[in-house]
mmCIF file of the protein (N, C-alpha, C, O) and its ligand, coordinates in Angstrom:
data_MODEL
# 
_entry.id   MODEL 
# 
loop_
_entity.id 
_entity.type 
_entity.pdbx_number_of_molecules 
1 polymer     1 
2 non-polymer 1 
# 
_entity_poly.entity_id                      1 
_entity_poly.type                           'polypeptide(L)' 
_entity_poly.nstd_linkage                   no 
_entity_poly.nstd_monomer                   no 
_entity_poly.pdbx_seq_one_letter_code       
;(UNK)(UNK)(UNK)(UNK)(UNK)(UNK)(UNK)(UNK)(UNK)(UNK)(UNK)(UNK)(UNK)(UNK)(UNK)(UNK)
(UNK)(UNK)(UNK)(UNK)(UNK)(UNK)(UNK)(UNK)(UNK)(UNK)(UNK)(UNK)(UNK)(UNK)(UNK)(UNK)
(UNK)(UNK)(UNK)(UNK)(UNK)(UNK)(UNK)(UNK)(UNK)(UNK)(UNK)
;
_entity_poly.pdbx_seq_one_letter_code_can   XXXXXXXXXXXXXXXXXXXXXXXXXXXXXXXXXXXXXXXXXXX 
_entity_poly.pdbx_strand_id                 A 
# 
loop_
_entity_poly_seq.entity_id 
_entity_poly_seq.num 
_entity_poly_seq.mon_id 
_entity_poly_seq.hetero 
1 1  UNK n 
1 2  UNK n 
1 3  UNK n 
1 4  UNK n 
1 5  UNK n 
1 6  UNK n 
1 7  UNK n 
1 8  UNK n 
1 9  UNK n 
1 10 UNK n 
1 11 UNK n 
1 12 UNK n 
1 13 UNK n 
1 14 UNK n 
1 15 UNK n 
1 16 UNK n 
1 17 UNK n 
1 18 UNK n 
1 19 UNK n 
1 20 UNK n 
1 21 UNK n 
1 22 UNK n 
1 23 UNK n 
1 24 UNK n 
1 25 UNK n 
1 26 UNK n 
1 27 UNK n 
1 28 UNK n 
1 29 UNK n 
1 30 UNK n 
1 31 UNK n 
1 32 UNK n 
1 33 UNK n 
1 34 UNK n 
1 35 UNK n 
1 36 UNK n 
1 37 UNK n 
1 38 UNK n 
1 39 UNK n 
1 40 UNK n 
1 41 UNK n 
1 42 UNK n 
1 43 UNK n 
# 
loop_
_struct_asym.id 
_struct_asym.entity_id 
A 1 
B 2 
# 
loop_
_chem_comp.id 
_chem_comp.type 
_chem_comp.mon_nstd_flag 
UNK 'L-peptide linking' . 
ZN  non-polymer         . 
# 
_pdbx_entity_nonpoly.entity_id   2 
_pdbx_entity_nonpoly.name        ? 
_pdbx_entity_nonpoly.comp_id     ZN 
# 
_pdbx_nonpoly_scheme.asym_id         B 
_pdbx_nonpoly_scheme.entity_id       2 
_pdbx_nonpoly_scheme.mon_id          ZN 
_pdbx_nonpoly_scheme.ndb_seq_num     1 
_pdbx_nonpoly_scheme.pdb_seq_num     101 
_pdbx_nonpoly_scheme.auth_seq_num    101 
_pdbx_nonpoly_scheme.pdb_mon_id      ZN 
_pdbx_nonpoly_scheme.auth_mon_id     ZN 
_pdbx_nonpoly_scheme.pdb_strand_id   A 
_pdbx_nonpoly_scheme.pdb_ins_code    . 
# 
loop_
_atom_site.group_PDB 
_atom_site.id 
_atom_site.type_symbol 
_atom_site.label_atom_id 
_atom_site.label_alt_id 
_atom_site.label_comp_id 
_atom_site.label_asym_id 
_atom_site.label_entity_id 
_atom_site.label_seq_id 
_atom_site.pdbx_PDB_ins_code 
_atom_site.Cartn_x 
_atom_site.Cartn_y 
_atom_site.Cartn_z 
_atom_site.occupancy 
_atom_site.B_iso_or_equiv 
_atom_site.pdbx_formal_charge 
_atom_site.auth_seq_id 
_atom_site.auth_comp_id 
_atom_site.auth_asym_id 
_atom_site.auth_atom_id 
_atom_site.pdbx_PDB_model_num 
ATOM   1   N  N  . UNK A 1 1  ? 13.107  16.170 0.355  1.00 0.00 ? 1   UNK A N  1 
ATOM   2   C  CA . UNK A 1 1  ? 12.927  15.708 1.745  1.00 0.00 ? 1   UNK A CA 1 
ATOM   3   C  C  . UNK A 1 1  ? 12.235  14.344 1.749  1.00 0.00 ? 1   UNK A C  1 
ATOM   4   O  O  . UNK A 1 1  ? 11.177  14.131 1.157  1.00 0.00 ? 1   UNK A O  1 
ATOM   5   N  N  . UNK A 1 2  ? 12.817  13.563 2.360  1.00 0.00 ? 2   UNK A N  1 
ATOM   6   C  CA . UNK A 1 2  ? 12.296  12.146 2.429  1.00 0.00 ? 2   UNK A CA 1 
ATOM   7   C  C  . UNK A 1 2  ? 11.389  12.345 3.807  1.00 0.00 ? 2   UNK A C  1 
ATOM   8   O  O  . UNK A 1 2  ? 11.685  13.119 4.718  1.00 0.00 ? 2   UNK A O  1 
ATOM   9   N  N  . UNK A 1 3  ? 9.897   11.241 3.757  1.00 0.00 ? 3   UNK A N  1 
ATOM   10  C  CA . UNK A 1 3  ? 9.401   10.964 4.445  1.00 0.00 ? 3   UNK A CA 1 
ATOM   11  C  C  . UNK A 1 3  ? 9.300   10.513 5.679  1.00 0.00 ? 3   UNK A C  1 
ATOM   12  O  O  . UNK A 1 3  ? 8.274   10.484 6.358  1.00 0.00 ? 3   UNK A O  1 
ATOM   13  N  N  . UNK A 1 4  ? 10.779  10.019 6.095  1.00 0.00 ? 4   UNK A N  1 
ATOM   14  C  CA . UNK A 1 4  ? 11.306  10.047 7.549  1.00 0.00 ? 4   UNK A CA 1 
ATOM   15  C  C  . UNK A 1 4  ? 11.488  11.094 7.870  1.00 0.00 ? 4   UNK A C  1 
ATOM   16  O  O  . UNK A 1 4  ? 11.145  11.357 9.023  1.00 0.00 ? 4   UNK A O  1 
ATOM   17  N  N  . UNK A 1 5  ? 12.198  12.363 6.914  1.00 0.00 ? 5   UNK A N  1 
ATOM   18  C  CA . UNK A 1 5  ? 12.979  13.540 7.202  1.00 0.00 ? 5   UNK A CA 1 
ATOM   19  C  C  . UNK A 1 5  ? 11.524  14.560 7.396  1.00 0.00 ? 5   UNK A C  1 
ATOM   20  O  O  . UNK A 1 5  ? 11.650  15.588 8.062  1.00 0.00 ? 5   UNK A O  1 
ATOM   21  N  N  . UNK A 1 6  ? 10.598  14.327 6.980  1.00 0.00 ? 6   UNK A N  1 
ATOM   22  C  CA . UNK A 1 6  ? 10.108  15.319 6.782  1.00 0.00 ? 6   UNK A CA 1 
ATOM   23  C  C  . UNK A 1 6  ? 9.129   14.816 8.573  1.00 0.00 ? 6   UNK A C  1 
ATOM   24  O  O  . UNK A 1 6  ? 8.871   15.818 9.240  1.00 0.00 ? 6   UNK A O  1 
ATOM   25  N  N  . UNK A 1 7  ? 8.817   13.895 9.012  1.00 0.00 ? 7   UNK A N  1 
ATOM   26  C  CA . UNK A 1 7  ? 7.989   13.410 9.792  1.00 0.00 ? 7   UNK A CA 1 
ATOM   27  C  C  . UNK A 1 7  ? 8.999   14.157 11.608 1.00 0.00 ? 7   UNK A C  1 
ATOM   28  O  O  . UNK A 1 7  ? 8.600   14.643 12.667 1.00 0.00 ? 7   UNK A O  1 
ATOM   29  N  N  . UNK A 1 8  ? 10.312  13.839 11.038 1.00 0.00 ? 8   UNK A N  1 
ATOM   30  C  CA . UNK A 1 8  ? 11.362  14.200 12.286 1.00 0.00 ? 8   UNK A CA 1 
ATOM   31  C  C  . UNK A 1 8  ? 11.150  15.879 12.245 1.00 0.00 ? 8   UNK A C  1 
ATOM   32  O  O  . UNK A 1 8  ? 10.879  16.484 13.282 1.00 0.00 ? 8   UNK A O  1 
ATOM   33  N  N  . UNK A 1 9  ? 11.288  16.520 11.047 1.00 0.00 ? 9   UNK A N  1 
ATOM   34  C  CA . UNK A 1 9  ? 10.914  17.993 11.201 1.00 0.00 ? 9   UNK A CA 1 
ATOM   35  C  C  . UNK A 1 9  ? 9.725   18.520 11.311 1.00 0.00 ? 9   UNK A C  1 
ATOM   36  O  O  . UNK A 1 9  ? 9.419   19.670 11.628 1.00 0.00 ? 9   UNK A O  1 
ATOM   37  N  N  . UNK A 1 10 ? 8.855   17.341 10.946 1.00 0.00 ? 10  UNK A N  1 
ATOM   38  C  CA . UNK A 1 10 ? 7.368   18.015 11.555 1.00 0.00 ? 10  UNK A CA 1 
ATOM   39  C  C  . UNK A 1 10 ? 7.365   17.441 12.811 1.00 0.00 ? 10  UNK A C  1 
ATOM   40  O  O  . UNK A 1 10 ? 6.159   17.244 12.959 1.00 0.00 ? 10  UNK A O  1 
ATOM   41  N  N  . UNK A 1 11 ? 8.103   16.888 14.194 1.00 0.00 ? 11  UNK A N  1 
ATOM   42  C  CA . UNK A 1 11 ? 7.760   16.928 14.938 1.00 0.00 ? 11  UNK A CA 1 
ATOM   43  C  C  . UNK A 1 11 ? 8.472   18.143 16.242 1.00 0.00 ? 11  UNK A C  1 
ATOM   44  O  O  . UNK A 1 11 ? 8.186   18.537 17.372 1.00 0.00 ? 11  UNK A O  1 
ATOM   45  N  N  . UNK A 1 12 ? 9.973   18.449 14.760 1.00 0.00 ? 12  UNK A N  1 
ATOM   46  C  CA . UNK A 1 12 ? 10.971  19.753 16.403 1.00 0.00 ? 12  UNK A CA 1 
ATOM   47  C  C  . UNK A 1 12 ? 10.562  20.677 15.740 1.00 0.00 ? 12  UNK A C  1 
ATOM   48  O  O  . UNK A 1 12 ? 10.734  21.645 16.480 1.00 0.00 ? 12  UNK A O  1 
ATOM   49  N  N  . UNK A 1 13 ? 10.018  21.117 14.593 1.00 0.00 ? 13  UNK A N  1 
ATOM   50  C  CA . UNK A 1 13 ? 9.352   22.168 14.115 1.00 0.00 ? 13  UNK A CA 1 
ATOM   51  C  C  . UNK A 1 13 ? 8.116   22.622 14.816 1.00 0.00 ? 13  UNK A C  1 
ATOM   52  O  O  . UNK A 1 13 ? 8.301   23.470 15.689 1.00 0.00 ? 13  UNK A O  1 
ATOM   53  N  N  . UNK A 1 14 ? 7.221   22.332 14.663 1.00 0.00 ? 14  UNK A N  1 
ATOM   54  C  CA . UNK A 1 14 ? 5.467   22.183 14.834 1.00 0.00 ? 14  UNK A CA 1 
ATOM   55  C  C  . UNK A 1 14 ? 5.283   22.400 13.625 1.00 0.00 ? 14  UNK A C  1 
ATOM   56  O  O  . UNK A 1 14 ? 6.161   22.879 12.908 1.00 0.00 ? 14  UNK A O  1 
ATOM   57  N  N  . UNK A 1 15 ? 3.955   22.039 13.160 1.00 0.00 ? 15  UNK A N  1 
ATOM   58  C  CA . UNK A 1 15 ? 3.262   21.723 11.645 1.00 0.00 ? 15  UNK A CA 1 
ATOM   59  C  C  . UNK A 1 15 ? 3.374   23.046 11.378 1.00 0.00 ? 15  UNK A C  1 
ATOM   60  O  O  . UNK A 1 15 ? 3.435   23.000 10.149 1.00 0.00 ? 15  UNK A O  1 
ATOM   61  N  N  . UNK A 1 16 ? 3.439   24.090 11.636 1.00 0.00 ? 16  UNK A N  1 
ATOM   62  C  CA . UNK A 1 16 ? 3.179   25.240 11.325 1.00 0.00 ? 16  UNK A CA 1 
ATOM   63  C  C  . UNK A 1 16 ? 4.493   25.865 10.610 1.00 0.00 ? 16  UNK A C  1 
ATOM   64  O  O  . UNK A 1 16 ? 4.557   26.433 9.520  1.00 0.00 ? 16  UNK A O  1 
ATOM   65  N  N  . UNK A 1 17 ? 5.898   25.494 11.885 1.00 0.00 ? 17  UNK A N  1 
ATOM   66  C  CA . UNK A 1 17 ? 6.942   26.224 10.960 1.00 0.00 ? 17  UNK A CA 1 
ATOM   67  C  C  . UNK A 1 17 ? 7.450   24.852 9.842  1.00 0.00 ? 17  UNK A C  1 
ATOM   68  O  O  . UNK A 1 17 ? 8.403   24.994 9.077  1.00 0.00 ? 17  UNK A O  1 
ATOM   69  N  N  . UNK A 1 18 ? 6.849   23.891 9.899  1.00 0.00 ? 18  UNK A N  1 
ATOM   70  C  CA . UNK A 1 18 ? 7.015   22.840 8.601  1.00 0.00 ? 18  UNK A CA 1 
ATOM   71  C  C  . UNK A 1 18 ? 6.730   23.385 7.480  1.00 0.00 ? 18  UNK A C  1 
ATOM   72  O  O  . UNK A 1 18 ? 7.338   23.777 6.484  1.00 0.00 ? 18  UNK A O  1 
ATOM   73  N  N  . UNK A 1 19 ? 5.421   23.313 7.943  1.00 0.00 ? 19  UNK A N  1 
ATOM   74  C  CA . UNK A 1 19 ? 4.886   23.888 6.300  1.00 0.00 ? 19  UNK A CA 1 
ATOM   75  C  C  . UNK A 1 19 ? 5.845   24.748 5.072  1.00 0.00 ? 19  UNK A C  1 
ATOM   76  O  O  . UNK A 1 19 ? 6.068   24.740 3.861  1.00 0.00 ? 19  UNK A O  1 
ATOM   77  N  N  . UNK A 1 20 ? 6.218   25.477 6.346  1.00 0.00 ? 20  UNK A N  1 
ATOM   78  C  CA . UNK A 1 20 ? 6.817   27.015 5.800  1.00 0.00 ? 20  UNK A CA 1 
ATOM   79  C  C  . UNK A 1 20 ? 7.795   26.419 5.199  1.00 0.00 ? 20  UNK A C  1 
ATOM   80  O  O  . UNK A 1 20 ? 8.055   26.797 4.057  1.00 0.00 ? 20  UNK A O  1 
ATOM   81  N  N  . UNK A 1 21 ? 8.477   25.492 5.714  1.00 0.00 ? 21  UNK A N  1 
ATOM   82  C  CA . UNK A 1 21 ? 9.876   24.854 5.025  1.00 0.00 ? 21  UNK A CA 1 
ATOM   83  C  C  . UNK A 1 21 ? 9.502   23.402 4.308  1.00 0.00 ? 21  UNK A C  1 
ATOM   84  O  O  . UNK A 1 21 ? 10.490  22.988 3.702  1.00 0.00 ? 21  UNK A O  1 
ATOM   85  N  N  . UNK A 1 22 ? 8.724   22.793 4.236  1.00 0.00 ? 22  UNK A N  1 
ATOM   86  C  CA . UNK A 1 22 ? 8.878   21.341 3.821  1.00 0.00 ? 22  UNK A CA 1 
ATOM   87  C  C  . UNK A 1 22 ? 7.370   21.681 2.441  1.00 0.00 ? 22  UNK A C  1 
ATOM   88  O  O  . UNK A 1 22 ? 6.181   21.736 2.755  1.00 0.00 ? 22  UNK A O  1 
ATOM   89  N  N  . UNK A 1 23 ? 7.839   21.830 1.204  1.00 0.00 ? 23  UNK A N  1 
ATOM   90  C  CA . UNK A 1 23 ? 7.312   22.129 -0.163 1.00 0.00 ? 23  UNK A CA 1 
ATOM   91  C  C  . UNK A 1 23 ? 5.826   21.042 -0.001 1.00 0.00 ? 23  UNK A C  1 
ATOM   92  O  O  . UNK A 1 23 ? 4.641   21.326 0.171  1.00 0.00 ? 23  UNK A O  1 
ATOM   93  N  N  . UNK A 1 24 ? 6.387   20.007 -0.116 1.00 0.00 ? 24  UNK A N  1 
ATOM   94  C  CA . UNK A 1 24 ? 5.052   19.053 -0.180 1.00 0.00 ? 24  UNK A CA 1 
ATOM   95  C  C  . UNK A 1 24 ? 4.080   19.008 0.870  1.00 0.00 ? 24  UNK A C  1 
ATOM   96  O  O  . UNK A 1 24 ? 2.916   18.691 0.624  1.00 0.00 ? 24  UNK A O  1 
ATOM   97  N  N  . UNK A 1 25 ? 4.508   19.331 2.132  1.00 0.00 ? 25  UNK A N  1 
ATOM   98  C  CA . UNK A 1 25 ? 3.341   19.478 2.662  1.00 0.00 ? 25  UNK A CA 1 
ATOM   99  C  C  . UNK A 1 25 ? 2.497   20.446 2.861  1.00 0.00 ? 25  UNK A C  1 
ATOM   100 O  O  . UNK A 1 25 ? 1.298   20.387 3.130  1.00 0.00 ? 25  UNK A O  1 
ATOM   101 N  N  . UNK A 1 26 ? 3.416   21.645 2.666  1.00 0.00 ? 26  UNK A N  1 
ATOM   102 C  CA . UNK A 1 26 ? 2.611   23.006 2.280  1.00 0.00 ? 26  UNK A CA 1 
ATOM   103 C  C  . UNK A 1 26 ? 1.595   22.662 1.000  1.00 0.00 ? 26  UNK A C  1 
ATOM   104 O  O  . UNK A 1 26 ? 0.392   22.897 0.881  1.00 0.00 ? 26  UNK A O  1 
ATOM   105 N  N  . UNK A 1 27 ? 2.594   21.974 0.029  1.00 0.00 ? 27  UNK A N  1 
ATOM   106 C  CA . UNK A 1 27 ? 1.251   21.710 -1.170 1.00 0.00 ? 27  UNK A CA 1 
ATOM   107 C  C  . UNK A 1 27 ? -0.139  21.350 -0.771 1.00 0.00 ? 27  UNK A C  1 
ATOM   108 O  O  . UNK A 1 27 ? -1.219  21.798 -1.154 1.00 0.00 ? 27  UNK A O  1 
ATOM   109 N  N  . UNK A 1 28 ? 0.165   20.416 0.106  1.00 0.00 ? 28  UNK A N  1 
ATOM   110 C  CA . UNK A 1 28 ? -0.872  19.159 0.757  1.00 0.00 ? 28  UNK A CA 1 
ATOM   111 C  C  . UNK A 1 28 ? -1.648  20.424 1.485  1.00 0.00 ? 28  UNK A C  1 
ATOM   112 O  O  . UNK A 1 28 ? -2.712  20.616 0.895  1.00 0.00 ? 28  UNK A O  1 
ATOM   113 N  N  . UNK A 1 29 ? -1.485  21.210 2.415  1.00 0.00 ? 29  UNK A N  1 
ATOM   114 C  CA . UNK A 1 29 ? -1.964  21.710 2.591  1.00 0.00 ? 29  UNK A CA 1 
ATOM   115 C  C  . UNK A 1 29 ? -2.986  22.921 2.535  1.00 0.00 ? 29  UNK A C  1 
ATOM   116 O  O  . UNK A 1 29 ? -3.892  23.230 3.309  1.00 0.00 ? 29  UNK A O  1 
ATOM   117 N  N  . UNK A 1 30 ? -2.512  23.537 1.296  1.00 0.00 ? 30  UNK A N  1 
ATOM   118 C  CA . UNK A 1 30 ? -2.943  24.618 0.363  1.00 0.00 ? 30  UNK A CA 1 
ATOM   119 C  C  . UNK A 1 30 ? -4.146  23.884 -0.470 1.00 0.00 ? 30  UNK A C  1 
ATOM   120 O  O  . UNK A 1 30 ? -5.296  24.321 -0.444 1.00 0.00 ? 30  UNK A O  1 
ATOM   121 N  N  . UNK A 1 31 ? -3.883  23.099 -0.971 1.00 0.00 ? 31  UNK A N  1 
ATOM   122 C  CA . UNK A 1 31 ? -4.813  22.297 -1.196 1.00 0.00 ? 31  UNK A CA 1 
ATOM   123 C  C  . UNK A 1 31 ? -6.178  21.635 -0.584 1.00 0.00 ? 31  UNK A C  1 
ATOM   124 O  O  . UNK A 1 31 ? -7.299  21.747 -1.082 1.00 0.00 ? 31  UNK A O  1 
ATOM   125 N  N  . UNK A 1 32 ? -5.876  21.000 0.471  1.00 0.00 ? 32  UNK A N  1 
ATOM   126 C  CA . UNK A 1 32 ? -6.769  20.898 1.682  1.00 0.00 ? 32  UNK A CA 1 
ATOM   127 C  C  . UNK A 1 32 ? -7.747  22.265 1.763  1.00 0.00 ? 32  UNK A C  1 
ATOM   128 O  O  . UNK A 1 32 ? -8.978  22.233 1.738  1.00 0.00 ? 32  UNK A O  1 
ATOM   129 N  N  . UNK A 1 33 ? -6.942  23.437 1.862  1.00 0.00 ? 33  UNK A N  1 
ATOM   130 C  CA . UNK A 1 33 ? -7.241  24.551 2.395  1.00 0.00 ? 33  UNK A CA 1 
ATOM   131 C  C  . UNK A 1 33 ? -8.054  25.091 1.270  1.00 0.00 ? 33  UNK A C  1 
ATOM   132 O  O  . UNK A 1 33 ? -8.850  25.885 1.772  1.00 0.00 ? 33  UNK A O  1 
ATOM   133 N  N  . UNK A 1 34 ? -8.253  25.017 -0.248 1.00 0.00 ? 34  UNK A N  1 
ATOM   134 C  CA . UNK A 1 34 ? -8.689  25.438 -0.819 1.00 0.00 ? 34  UNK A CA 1 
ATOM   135 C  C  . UNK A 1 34 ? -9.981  25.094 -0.793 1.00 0.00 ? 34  UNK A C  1 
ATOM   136 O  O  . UNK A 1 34 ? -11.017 25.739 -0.961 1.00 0.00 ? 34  UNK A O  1 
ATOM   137 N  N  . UNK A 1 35 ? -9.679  23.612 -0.477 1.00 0.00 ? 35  UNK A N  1 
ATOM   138 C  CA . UNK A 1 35 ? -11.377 22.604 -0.709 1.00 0.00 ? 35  UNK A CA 1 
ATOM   139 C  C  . UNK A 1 35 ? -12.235 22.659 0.107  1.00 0.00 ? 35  UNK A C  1 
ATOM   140 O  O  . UNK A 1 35 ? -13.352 22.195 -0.124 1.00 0.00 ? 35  UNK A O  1 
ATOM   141 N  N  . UNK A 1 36 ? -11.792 23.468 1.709  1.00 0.00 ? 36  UNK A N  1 
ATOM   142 C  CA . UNK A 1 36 ? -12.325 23.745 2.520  1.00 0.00 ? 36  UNK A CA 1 
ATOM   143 C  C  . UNK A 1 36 ? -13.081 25.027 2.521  1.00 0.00 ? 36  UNK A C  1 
ATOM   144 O  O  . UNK A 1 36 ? -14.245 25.090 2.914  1.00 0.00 ? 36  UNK A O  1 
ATOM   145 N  N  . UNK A 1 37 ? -12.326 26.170 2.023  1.00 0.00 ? 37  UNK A N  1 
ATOM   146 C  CA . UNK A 1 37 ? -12.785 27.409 1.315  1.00 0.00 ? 37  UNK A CA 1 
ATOM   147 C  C  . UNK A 1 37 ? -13.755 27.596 0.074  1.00 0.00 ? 37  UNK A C  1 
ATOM   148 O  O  . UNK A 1 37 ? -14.518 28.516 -0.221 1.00 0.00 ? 37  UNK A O  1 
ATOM   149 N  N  . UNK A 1 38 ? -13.411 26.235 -0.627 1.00 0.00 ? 38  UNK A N  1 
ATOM   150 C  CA . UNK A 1 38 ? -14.442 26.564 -1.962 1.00 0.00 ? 38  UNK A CA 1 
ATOM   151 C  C  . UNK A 1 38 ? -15.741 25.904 -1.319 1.00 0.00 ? 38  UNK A C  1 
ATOM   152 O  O  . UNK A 1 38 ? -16.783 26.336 -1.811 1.00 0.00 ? 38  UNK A O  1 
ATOM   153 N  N  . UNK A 1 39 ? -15.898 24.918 -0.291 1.00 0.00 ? 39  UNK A N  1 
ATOM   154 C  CA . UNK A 1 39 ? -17.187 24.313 0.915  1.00 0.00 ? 39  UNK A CA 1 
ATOM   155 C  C  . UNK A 1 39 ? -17.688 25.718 1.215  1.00 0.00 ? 39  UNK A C  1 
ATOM   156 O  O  . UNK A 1 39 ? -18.830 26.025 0.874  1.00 0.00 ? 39  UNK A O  1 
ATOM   157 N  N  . UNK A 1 40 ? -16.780 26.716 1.928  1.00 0.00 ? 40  UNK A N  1 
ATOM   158 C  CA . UNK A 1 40 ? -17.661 27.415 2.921  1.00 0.00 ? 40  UNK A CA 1 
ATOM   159 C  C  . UNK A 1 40 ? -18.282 28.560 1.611  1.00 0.00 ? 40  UNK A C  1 
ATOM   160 O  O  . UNK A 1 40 ? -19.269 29.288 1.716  1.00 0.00 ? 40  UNK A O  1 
ATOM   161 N  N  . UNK A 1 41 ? -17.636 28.471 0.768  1.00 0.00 ? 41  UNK A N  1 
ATOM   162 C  CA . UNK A 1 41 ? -18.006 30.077 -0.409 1.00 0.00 ? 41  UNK A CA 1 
ATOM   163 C  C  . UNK A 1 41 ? -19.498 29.190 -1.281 1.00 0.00 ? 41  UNK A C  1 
ATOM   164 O  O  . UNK A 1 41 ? -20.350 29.851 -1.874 1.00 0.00 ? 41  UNK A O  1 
ATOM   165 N  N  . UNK A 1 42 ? -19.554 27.647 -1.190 1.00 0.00 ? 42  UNK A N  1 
ATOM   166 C  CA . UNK A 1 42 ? -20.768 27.404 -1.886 1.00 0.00 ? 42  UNK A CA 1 
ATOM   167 C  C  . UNK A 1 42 ? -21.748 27.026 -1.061 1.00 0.00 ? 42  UNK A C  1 
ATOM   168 O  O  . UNK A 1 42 ? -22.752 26.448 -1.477 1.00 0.00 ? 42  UNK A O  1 
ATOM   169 N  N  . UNK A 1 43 ? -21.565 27.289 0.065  1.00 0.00 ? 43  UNK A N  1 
ATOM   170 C  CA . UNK A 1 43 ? -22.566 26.684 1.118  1.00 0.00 ? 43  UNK A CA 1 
ATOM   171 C  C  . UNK A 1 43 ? -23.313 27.887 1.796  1.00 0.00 ? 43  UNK A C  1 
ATOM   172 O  O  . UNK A 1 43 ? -24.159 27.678 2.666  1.00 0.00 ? 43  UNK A O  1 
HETATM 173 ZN ZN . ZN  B 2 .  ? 6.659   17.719 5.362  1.00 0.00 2 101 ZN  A ZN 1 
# 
């Protein structure tokens, strides 16, 4: 998915059913999500 393609389906999608379909930003996000989780588990 190219970066135009993926920007047009994250906008008739919503970020949410993107994720589910577009690999890299789920990555991006899982990621995000981890660093946010390993914050709240050492804090
Ligand atoms: Zn995407």
């Amino acid at each position: 998915m190219t970066p135009a393609e993926c920007d047009r389906e994250s906008d008739c999608l919503g970020p949410r059913a993107h994720l589910v379909g577009c690999p890299a930003c789920r990555e991006e996000y899982e990621s995000l999500h981890a660093l946010v989780s390993d914050e709240q588990a050492t804090s």
